[in-house]
N, C-alpha and C positions, 0 to 999 in steps of 0.2 A: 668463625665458620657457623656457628650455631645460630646467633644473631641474625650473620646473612640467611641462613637458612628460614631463621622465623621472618625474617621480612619477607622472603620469598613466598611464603606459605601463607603470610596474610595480605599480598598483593592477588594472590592469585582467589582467595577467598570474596577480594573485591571485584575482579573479575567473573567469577560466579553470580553475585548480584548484578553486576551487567549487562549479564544475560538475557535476565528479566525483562528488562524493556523493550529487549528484541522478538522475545517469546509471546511478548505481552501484543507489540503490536500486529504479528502476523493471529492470533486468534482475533484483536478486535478486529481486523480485516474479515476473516472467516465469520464471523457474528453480522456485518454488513449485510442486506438483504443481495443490494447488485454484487459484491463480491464472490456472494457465498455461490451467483448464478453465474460469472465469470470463472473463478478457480483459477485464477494466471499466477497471481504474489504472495499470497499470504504461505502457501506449504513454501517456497525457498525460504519465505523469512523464517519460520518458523522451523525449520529443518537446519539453518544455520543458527538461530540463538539455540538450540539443542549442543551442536556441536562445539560452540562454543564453552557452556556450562562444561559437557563432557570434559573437554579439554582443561579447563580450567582447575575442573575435582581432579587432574592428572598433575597439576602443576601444583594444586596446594597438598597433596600428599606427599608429591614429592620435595617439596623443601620443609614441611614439619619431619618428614621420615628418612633426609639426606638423602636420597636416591635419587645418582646424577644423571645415571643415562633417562630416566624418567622427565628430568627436568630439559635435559636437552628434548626430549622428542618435544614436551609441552612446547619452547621456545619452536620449534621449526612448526611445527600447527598451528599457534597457535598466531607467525606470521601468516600464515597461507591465509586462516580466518579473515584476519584482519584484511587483507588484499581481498580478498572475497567478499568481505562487507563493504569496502570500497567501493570495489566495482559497482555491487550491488545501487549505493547511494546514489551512483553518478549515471546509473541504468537508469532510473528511476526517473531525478532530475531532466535525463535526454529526451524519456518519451512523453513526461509531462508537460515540458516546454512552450510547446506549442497548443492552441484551443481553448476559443475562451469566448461566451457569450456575446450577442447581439442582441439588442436594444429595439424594440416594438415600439411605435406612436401608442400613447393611452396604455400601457402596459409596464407593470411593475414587474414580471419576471422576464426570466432572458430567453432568447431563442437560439437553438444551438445548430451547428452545419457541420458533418461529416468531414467534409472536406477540408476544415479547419485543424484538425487532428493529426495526430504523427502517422506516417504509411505504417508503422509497428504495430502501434492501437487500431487501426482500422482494419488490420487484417486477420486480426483476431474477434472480430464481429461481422465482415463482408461474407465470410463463406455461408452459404446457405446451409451447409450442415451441421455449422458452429451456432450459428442464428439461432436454426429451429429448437437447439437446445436452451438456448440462452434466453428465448422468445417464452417459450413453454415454464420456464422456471419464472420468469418474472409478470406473468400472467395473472401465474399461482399467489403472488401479495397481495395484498390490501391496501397497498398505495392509491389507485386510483380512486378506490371506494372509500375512502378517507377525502377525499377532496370534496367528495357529493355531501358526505358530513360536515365539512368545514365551510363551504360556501354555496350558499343557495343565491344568493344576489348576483346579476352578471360583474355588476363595478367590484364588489368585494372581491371577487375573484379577479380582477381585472389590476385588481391591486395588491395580490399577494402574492410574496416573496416563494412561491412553490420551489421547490428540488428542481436539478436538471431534467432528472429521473422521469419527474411528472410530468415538466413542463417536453420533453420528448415524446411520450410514450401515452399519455394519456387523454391529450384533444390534438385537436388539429393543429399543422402550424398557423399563425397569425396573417400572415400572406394568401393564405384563402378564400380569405374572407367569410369563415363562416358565421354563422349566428349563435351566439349562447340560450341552450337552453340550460343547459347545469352543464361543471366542469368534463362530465364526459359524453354528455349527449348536443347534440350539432346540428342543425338545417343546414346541408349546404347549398352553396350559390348556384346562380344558372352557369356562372361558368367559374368552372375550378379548377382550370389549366395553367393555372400560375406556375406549379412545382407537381412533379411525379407523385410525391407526398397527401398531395389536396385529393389525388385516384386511394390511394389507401386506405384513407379514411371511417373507418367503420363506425355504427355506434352501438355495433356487437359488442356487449360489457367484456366478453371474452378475446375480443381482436383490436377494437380503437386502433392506435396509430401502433402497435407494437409491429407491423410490418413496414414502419418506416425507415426511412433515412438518419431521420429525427429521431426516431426514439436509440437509435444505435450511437447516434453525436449525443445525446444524453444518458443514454449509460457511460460513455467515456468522459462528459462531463462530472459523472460523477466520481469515477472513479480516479479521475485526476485528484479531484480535492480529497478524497481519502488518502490516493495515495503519496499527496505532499506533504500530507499530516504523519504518517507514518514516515516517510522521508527526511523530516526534519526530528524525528523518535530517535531514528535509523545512525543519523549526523553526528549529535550530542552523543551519541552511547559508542560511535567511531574514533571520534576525539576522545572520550574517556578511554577506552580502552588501549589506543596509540600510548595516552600516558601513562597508563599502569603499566604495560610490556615494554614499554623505557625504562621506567621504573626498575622493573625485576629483570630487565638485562643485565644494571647496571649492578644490583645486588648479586647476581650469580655470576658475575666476573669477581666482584668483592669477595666474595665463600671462597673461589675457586685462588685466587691470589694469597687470599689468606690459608686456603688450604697448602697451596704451593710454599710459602712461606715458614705453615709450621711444620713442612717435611726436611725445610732445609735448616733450621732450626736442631731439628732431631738426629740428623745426620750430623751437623755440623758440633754437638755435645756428643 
């Protein structure tokens, strides 16, 4: 019983370190610039690897300190967890699924379209009063005035790998053919009725495309690829933890048998 008991208290100990990964990736999320101006994933991640820790300091006390009803509760949370991070992974995977860049003549980064995105992800940036939040916060970076420092040539620009981010929200789309003068200022054409996009266009360092279409398909571009990064965090730390609460099921039936065992022992002398 003892035995089973210290296994149980250092299964659950490793379970508290796997926490960690899950705690860890909902704040690099929150540290993100676009994240920190969406606010959708990171507090659930970060809200469950909490809970999970919790749970866990529940389970390693209770098998170093034999306390069974302690250990059952830990085993019934701490499935719920796990089905909750599941979900979680498979949320995740469903609405990143879908959207993913387009390819410009003479252009090395991508062009992104709204409408290639999940109806989930798009309607958490369509609302005009979700927008003007999310518009206003990412105004506030330095992203685009980073690009005026990094490229002063049209071709060097014409050739760099820029973020979704950028490439949305910070010139015009490529379809409107306008003219480079630097990464965020634009001549445009005599006619620039190609896309709704090419009217938005500003070269108010304050507005550029941030009321576009485009810059909204690139915030979602971005935040898919953070968020398959953290998803695949998310995965690895799902399958560990499936195996540890196998593990210590399989140990707290051993305590409980051998407990059963040494009462019939004691009755039995």
């Amino acid at each position: 019983m003892a035995l089973s008991s210290n296994v149980i208290g250092a299964i659950n100990f490793v379970a508290m370190l796997l926490s960690i990964p899950i705690i860890g990736a909902g704040i690099w999320l929150a540290m993100e610039p676009d994240n920190s101006c969406v606010k959708i994933l990171q507090w659930p991640i970060i809200i469950l690897g909490i809970l999970i820790l919790i749970v866990a300091l529940a389970g390693f006390v209770g098998g170093f300190w034999r306390i069974p009803w302690l250990l059952i509760s830990y085993l019934i949370a701490m499935l719920i967890l796990i089905i909750l991070l599941a979900c979680l992974v498979v949320f995740i995977y469903m609405v990143t699924v879908r959207g993913s860049g387009h390819l410009e003549p003479s252009r090395a980064y991508l062009e992104y379209r709204l409408d290639d995105f999940s109806g989930w992800l798009r309607r958490r940036v369509q609302s005009s009063y979700k927008w003007d939040r999310i518009r206003g916060c990412l105004s506030s970076t330095n992203m685009c005035a980073e690009l005026n420092q990094s490229y002063r040539m049209a071709q060097d620009f014409f050739n760099a790998h820029i973020s979704p981010l950028q490439s949305g929200c910070c010139k015009p789309p490529t379809q409107c053919g306008y003219t480079f003068v630097n990464p965020t200022y634009w001549i445009s054409p005599i006619n620039n009725a190609a896309d709704m996009d090419c009217l938005q266009w500003n070269n108010d360092q304050n507005q550029l495309c941030y009321n576009c279409d485009s810059c909204k398909a690139g915030l979602l571009a971005n935040l898919k690829e953070e968020w398959r990064r953290a998803d695949i965090i998310l995965l690895i730390t799902l399958v560990a933890l499936i195996c540890v609460y196998l593990v210590g099921c399989c140990a707290f039936r051993n305590a409980k048998t051998e407990d059963l065992f040494r009462r019939y022992k004691q009755g039995y002398t």
